[in-house]
ZANUZA-404223 format. One record per residue (C-alpha): x, y, z; residue in one letter. Coordinates in Angstrom, 1 decimal, padded with zeros to 4 digits. Each point is the difference from the previous one (the first is absolute). Layout:
<recs>
   east  north     up residuo
      X      Y      Z       A
...
</recs>
This chain:
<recs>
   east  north     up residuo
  000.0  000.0  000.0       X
  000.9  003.5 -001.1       X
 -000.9  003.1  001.5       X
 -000.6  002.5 -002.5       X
 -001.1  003.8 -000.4       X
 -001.4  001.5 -003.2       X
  000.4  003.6  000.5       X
 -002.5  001.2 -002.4       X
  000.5  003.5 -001.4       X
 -001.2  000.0 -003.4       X
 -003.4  002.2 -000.5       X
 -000.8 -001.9 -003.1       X
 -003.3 -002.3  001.5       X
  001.0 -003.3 -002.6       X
  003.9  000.5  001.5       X
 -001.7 -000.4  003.6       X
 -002.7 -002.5 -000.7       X
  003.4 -002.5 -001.0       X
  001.5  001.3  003.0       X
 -003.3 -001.3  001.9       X
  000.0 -003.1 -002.0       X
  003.5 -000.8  000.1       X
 -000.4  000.2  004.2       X
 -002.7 -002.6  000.0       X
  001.6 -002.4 -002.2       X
  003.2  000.2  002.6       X
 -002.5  000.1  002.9       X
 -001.0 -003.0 -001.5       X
  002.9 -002.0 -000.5       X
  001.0  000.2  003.7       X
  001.4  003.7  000.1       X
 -000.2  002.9  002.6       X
 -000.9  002.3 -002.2       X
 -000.5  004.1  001.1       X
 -001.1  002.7 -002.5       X
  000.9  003.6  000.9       X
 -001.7  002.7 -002.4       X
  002.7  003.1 -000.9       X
  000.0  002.9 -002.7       X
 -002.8  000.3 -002.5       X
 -001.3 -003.5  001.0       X
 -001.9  001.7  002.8       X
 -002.4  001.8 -001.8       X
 -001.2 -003.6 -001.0       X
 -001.7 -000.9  003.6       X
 -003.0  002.0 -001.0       X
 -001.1 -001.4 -003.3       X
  001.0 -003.1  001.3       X
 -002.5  000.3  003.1       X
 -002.4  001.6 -002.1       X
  000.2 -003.1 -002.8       X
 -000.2 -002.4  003.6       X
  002.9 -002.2 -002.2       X
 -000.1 -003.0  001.9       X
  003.4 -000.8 -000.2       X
  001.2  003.1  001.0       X
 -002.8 -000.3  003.6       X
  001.1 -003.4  000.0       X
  004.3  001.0  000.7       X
 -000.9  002.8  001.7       X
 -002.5 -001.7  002.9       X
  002.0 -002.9  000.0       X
  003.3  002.4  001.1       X
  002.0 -000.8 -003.0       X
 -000.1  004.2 -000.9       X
  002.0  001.4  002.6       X
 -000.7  003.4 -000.2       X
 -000.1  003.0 -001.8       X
  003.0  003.1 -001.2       X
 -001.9  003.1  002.8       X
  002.0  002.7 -001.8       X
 -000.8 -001.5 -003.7       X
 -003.9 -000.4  001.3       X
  000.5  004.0  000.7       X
  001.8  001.3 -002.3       X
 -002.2 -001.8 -003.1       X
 -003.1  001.1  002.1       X
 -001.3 -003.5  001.0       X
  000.4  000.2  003.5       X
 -003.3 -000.1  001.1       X
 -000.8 -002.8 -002.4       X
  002.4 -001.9  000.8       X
 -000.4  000.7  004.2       X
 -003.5 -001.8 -000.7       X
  001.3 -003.0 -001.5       X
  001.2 -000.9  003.0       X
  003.5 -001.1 -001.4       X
  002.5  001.5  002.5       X
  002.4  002.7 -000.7       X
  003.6 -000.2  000.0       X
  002.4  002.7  000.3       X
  003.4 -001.4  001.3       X
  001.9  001.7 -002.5       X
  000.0  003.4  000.2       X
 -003.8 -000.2 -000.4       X
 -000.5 -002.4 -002.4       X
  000.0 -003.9  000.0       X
  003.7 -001.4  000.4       X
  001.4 -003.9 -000.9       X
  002.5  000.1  003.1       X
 -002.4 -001.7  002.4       X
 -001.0 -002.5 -002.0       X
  003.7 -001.0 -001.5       X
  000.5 -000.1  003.5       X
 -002.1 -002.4  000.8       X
  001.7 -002.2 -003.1       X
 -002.9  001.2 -003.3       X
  001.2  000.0 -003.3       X
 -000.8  003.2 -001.8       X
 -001.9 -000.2 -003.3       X
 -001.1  003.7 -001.8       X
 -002.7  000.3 -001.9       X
</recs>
């Protein structure tokens, strides 16, 4: 078993659906699997919400979406959006959502 993070960053919805898919086929194959959302990729929480995609509820109630990028979610104007998702926000590096904790704790890094 792995343990993997897909720091998604890429605005593009397609790019972040694989990113999505691509954690529950590792998930699946006996992976720890995290998901942090970074750059452009927040503005995607919304539409995401608003479409109820069910893989997307499905990684983010199960835990797999770690959190969320706070000074992306402000600066791109999503804050409140993404507050009421209920994904947590992370802001360990100089306010927006750093790898070190989780290369720490032994995660391979994959960027999408």
């Amino acid at each position: 078993m792995k343990k993997i993070l897909i720091y998604a960053m890429e605005g593009k919805k397609m790019c972040f659906l694989h990113a999505l898919m691509n954690a529950k086929q590792l998930k699946g194959g006996g992976h720890d699997v995290k998901i942090v959302i970074e750059g452009q990729a927040c503005t995607l929480i919304g539409e995401l919400e608003k479409d109820e995609n069910k893989l997307y509820l499905s990684l983010k109630e199960d835990g797999t979406i770690a959190g969320v990028c706070l000074a992306c979610s402000k600066v791109l104007e999503v804050y409140d959006t993404n507050k009421a998702s209920g994904i947590p926000f992370l802001d360990d590096m100089n306010g927006h959502a750093g790898t070190l904790s989780f290369v720490d704790d032994g995660y391979e890094v994959i960027v999408f």
